[in-house]
N, C-alpha and C positions, 0 to 999 in steps of 0.2 A: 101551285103547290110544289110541284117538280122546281120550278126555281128557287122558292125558298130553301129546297133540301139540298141543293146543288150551292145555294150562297152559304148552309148553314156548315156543309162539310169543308167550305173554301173556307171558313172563317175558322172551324176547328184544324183542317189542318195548319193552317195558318199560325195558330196560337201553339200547334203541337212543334211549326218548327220554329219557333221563336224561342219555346223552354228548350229542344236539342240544342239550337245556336248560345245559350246561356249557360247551359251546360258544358258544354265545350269549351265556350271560353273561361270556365271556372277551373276546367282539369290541369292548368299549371299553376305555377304558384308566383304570387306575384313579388316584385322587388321586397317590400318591406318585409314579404316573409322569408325571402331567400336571406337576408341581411338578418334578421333574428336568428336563423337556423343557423347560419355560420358565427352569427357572434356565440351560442350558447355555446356548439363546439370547442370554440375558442377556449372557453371559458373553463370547459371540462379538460380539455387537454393541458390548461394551466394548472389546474387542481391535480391531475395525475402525474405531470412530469418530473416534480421532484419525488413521487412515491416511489415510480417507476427507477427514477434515479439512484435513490436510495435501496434499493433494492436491490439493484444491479452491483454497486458497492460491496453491498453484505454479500453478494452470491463469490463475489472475489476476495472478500477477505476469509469466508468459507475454503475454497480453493488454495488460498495461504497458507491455514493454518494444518490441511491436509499434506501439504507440504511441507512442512516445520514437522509433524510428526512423523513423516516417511523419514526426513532428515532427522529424526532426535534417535528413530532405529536405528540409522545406520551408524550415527554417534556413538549409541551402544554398543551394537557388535565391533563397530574399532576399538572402542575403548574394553570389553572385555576383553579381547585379541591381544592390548598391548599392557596390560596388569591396570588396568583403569588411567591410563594417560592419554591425554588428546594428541593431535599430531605434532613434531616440532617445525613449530614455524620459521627454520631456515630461510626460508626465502618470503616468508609474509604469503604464505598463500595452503590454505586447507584444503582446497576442493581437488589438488591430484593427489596426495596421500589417501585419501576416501574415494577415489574414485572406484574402485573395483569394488565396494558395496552398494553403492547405488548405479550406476551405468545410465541411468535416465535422466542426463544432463537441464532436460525442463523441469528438474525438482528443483533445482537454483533460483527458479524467478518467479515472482509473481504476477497472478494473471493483471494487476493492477499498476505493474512498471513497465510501461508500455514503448520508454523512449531509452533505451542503451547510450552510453556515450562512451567514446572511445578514450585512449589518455590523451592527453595536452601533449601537442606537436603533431597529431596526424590532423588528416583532411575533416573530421568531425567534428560538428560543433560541441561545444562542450555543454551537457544538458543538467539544468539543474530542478528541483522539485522533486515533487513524493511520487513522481511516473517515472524517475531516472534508474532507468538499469545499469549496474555496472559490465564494463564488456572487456577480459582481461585476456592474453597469452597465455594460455596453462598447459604442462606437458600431461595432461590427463588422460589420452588414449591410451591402449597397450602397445603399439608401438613407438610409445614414447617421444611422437611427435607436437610440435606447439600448434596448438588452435583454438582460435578466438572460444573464449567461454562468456556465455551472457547471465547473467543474476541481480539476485536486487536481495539476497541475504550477505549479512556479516557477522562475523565471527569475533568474540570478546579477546581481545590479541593480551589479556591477561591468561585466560584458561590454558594456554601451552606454554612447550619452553620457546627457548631462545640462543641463540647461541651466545658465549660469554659476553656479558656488560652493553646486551641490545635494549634487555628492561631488567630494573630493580630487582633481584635475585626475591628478596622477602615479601612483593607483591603478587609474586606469580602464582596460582592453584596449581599448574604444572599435571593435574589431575582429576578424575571426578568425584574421588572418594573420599569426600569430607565433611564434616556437618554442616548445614545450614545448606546444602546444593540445590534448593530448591528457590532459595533467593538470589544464583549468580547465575545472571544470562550467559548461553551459550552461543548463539546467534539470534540474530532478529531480524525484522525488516531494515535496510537501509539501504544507503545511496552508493557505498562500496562496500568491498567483498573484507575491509579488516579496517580496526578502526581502537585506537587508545583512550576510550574517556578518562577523562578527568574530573576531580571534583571542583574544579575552577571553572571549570566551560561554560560559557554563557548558551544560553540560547536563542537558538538564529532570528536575527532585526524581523524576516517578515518570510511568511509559509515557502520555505521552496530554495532558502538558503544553506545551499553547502558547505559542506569544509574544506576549504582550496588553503593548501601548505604552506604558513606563513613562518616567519623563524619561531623558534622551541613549540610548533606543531600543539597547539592549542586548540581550543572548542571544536574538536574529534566527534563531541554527542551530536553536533548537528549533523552530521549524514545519518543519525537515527533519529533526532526529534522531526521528524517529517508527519504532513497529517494524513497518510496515507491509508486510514481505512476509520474513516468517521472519528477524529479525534484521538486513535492509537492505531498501536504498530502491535504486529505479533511478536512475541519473544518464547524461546526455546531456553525452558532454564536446565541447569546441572544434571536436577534428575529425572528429565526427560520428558515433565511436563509441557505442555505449551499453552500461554494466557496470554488475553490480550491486556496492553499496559499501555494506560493513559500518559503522553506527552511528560506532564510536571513530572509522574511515579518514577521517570529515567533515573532521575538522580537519585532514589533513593535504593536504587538495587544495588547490592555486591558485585560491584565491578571484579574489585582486586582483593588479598586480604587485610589491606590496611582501609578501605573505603570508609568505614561508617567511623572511623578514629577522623578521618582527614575530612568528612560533609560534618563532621560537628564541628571542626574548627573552623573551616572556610564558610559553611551556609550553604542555604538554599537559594537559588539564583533570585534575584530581585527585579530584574530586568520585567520581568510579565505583571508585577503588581503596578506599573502605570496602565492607565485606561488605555492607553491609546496603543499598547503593543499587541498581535494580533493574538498573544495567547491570554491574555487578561481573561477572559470570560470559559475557558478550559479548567474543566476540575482539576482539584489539585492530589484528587487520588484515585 
């Protein structure tokens, strides 16, 4: 009797450590599961990365457009200061006549131009696409010193003057006090800090091409047709709105005051109704 109870507790523990040993080796996981788990991963991080992406986009054209309206105040108070006129653009350059209303030099750029290029003949590569910041010499401090200013806004080089026979005397707004101001861009997103559209200007072969100065300084709209914040740019109109404006919409804003006389004669660019050009498939408003 004693032996059978002595074989029967040998055999139960026996069988108790054989389910612990089975156990134990069940507490990891094995290859086909580790390989499932990582592939579903995979799979989720594929499905969130463009949300995430997008997202991230909109949080910076957000930041843009908060910028474009700090900028359309300070627009204001210049322009009520000098009987509603914008600056004269003697030298091709806005940002040191305004400079003593904003002071906050990071109102210039957006958080989405990420790559500055310097002009043609220094050490920088010359950088093109919808991340290109312009990086210019401006005497903008108060003591009147030059230093690098960095931006990815430009200015409509119709809205100021000019010093005699720089642009068309009858094209220019010269001012903000006029009707329609809420159809003439005052700055926008682009790839330099001043820029002349035209209603001839083609729009750029393929995403990320600039306007490098060929003779009689043509297709000026590509430093703004960039696709820089999901298929549009922010624009800062006359009075002091700020919208965002679809790619094709460029051409049809009041540049200057002869614009919508000279896109009825010339047209709407054609170039993007082939298939194969990368704005074919971009609204057309």
């Amino acid at each position: 009797m004693l032996l059978y109870m002595r074989n029967a507790r040998s055999i139960s523990l026996g069988a108790g450590q054989e389910r612990m040993g089975a156990m134990e080796r069940r507490s990891g996981f094995t290859l086909i599961e580790l390989l499932v788990v990582i592939a579903v991963i995979t799979l989720l991080v594929s499905i969130l990365m463009p949300s995430l992406s997008k997202a991230k986009q909109q949080t910076k054209a957000t930041v843009c457009l908060s910028n474009l309206h700090q900028l359309g105040m300070v627009c204001s108070m210049y322009t009520d200061d000098n009987t509603g006129r914008m600056p004269h653009l003697r030298d091709w350059d806005w940002v040191t006549p305004m400079y003593r209303y904003y002071r906050k030099i990071e109102l210039l750029r957006c958080p989405s131009a990420s790559k500055p290029y310097y002009m043609p003949g220094s050490n920088e590569e010359l950088v093109g696409g919808k991340f290109r910041a312009w990086a210019k010499w401006r005497d903008y401090n108060e003591d009147g010193e030059p230093e690098i200013v960095i931006g990815s806004y430009g200015i409509n080089m119709f809205i100021g003057e000019y010093p005699k026979d720089e642009r068309p005397d009858e094209l220019l707004w010269k001012t903000t006090l006029f009707k329609g101001a809420a159809y003439v861009p005052v700055l926008t997103d682009s790839a330099e800090d001043e820029d002349t559209p035209r209603t001839v200007d083609e729009p750029p072969e393929y995403d990320g091409q600039i306007y490098i100065p060929p003779p009689g300084n043509i297709h000026e709209m590509r430093d703004r047709c960039i696709d820089r914040h999901l298929r549009n740019i922010n624009v800062l109109f006359a009075d002091w709105h700020i919208s965002k404006v679809t790619l094709k919409r460029l051409w049809r804003l009041r540049w200057h005051r002869e614009w919508d006389k000279m896109i009825s004669e010339s047209g709407m660019p054609t170039a993007w109704d082939d298939p194969g050009h990368w704005m074919f498939t971009y609204p057309d408003d």
